[in-house]
C-alpha positions as CSV (number, residue, x, y, z in Angstrom):
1,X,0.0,0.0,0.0
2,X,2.5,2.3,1.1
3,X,4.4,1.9,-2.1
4,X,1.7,2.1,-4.3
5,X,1.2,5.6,-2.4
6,X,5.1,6.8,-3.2
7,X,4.3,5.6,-6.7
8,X,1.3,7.7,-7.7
9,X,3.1,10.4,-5.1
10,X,6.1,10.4,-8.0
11,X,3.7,10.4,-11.1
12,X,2.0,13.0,-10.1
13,X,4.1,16.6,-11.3
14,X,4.8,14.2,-14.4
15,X,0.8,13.6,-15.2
16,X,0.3,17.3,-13.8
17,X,2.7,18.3,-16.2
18,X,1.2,16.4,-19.3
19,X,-2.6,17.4,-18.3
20,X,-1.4,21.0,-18.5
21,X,0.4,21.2,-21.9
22,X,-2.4,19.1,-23.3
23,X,-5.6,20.6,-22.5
24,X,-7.6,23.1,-24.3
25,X,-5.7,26.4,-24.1
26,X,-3.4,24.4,-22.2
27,X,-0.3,26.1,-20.1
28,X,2.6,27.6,-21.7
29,X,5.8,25.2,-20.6
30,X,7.4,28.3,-19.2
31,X,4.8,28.2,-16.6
32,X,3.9,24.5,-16.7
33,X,7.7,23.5,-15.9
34,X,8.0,25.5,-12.7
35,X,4.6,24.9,-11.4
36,X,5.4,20.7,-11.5
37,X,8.9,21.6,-10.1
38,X,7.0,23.3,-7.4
39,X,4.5,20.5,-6.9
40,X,7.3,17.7,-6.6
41,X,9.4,19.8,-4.2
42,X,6.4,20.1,-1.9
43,X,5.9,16.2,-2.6
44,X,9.4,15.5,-1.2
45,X,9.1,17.5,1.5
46,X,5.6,17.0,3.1
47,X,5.7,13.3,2.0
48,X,9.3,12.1,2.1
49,X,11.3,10.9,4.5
50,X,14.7,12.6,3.3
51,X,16.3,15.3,5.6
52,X,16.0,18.9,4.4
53,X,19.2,19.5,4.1
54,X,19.3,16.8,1.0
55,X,16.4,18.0,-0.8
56,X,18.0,21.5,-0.7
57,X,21.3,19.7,-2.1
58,X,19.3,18.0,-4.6
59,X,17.5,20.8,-5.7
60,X,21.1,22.8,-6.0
61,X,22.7,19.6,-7.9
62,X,20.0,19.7,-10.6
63,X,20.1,23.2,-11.6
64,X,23.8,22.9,-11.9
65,X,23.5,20.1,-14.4
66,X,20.4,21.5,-16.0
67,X,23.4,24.3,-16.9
68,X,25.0,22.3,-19.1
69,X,22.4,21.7,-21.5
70,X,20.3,24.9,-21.5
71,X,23.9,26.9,-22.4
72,X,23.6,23.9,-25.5
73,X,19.9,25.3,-26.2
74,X,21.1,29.1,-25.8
75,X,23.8,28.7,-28.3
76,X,21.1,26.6,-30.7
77,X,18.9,29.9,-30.4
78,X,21.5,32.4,-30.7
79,X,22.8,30.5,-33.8
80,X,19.2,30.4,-35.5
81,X,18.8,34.2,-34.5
82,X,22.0,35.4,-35.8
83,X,21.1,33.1,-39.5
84,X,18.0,34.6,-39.6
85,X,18.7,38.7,-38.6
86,X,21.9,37.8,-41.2
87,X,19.7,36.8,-44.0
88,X,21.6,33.5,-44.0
89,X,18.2,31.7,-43.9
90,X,17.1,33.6,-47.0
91,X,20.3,32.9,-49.0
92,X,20.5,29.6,-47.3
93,X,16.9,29.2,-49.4
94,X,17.9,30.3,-52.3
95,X,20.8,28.3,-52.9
96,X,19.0,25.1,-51.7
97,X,15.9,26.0,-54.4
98,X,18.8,26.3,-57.0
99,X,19.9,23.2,-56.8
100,X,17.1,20.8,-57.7
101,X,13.7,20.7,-58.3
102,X,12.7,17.2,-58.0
103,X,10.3,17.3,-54.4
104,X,12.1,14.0,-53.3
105,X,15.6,15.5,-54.0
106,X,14.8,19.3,-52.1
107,X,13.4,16.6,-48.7
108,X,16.2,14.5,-48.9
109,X,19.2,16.9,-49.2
110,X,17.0,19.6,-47.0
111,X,14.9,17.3,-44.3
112,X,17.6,14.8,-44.0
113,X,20.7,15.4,-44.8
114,X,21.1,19.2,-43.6
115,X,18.3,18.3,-40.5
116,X,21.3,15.7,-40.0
117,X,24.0,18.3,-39.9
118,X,22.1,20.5,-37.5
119,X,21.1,18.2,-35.4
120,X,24.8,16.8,-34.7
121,X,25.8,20.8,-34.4
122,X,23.0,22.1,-32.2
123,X,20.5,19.5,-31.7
124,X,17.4,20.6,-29.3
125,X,14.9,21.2,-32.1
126,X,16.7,23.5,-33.9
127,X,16.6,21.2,-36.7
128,X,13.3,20.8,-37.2
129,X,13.1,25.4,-36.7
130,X,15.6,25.9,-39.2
131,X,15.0,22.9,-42.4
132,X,10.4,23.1,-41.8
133,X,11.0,26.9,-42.9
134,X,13.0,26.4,-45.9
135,X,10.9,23.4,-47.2
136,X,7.9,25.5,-46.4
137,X,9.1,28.2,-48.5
138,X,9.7,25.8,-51.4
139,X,6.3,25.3,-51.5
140,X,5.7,22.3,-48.6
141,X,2.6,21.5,-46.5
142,X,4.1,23.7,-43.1
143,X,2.5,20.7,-41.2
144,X,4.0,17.8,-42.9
145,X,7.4,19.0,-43.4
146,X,7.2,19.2,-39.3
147,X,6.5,15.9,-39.1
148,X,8.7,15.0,-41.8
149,X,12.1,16.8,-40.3
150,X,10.9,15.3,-36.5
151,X,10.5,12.0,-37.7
152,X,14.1,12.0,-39.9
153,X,15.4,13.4,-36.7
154,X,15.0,10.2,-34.3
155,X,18.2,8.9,-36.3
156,X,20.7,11.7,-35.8
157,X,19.5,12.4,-32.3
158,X,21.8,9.8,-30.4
159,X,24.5,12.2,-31.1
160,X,22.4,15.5,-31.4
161,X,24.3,18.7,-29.5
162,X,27.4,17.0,-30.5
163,X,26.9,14.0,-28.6
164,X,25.2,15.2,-25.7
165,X,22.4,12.9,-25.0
166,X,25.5,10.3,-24.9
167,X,28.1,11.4,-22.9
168,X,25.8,14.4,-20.8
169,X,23.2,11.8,-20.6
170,X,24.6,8.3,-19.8
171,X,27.4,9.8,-17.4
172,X,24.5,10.4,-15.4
173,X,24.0,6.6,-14.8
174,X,27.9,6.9,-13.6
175,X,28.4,4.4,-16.1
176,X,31.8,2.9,-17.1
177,X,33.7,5.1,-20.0
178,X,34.2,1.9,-22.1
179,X,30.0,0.8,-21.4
180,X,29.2,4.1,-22.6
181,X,31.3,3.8,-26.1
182,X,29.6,0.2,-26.6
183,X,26.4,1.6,-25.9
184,X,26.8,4.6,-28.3
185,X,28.3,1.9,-31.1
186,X,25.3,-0.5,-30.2
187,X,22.7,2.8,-30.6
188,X,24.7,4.1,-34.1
189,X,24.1,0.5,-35.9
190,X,20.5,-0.2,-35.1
191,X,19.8,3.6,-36.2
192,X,21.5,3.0,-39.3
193,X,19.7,-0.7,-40.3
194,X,16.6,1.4,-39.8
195,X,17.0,4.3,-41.2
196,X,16.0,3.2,-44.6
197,X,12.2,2.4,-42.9
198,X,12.2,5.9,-41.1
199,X,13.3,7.9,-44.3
200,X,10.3,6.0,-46.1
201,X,7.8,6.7,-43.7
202,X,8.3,10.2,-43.4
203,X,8.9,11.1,-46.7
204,X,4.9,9.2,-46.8
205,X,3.6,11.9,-44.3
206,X,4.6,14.7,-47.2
207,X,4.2,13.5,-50.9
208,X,1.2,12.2,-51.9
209,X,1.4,8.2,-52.5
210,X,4.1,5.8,-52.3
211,X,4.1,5.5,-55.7
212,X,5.9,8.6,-56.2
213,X,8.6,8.1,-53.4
214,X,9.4,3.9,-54.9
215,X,10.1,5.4,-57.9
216,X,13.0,7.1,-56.7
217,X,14.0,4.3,-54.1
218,X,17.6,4.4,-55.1
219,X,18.4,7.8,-54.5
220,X,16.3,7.8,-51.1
221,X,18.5,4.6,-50.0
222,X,22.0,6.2,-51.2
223,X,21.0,9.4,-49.7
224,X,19.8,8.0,-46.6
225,X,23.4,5.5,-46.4
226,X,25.0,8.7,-47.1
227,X,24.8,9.9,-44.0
228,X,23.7,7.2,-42.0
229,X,27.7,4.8,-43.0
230,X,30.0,7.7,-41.6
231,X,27.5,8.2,-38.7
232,X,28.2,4.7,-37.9
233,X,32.4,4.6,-38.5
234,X,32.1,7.8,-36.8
235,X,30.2,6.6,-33.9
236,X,33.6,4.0,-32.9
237,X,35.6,6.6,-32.4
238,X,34.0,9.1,-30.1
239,X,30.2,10.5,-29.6
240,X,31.2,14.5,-30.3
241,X,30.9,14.0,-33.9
242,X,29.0,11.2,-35.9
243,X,25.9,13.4,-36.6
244,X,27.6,16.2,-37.3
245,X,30.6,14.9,-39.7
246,X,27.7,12.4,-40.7
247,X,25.4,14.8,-41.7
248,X,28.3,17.0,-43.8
249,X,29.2,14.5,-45.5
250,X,25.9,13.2,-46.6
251,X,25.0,16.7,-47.6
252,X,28.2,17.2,-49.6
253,X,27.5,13.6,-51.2
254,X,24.1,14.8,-52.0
């Protein structure tokens, strides 16, 4: 009973949390985020049986590491800010439009390949910000090129922010150095054997049958191998770089 009781007791900011970003004219997550925080502070210390003294360290610990990846998110803003004010977007457009003006060719090289590249450089949505724009203003559904740049993005994620979720994330779990690298190869080769299906699925969500994406299969496959090979030799000899050199080079290849 009682742990049935610490078990809701714990659930309970995260379902708060959901029920508040979901509802109709739900909560902003710049008030949502601190409200839950708030809730599951007063959880610990009404409920639990920890000394003061420890939540307060707690509470201390994870704003210093929340530090580490909110400076990542600030540089991904400040980069998207400074392309934009720049008119790099614009040009960044144009020159992308030049280039082909075969549907499948402008997702791949823009929704994969570059999402790729930003991903490994920024990570933290910013890949999905920057490549929906420019495949919207070559003439894309706003909607489905959102889905279709998230969805590409589950592969290059691993090693999104250049490799943060990996060595940020697992050295959390205080890990071993050499588990960590095996994990990160494991995580590299099952994203590249399916890769091929994610590419296909989401280039489903934007063009109109699968007609028209089978009969360009062999470009998709090259273009999706393109980045998807280095990502993987990449990924054996450090997590910094796989998504990023990955996604340069597939772009380049492209």
């Amino acid at each position: 009973m009682i742990a049935t009781y610490l078990l809701v007791a714990a659930y309970a900011p995260l379902v708060l949390l959901i029920y508040l970003m979901v509802k109709p004219n739900g909560m902003a997550s710049s008030k949502a985020l601190p409200l839950c925080a708030l809730v599951a502070y007063l959880l610990v210390i009404f409920q639990g049986h920890s000394p003061l003294a420890v939540v307060h360290a707690s509470v201390i610990q994870g704003a210093l590491l929340a530090l580490t990846p909110l400076s990542i998110i600030a540089g991904a803003i400040f980069l998207f800010l400074c392309m934009e004010k720049t008119g790099a977007l614009s040009t960044l457009k144009n020159g992308l439009n030049k280039i082909s003006q075969n549907k499948v060719a402008q997702l791949m090289i823009v929704g994969w390949a570059f999402t790729f590249l930003i991903e490994g450089a920024s990570g933290f949505g910013t890949p999905a910000a920057i490549a929906a724009p420019i495949l919207f203003s070559l003439g894309f559904s706003p909607v489905k090129v959102a889905l279709f740049c998230l969805v590409t993005n589950t592969i290059p994620v691993i090693f999104g922010a250049m490799g943060t979720p990996v060595w940020f994330g697992m050295s959390l779990l205080s890990l071993p150095e050499a588990t960590i690298t095996d994990i990160a190869k494991l995580a590299a080769l099952i994203s590249t054997l399916v890769a091929p299906v994610i590419v296909f699925l989401a280039l489903r969500l934007v063009l109109p049958s699968w007609q028209a994406i089978f009969r360009h299969w062999l470009f998709i496959l090259s273009s999706t191998f393109a980045c998807t090979l280095p990502f993987l030799a990449l990924s054996f000899f450090g997590v910094e770089f796989p998504s990023l050199l990955g996604g340069g080079i597939g772009l380049i290849v492209l």
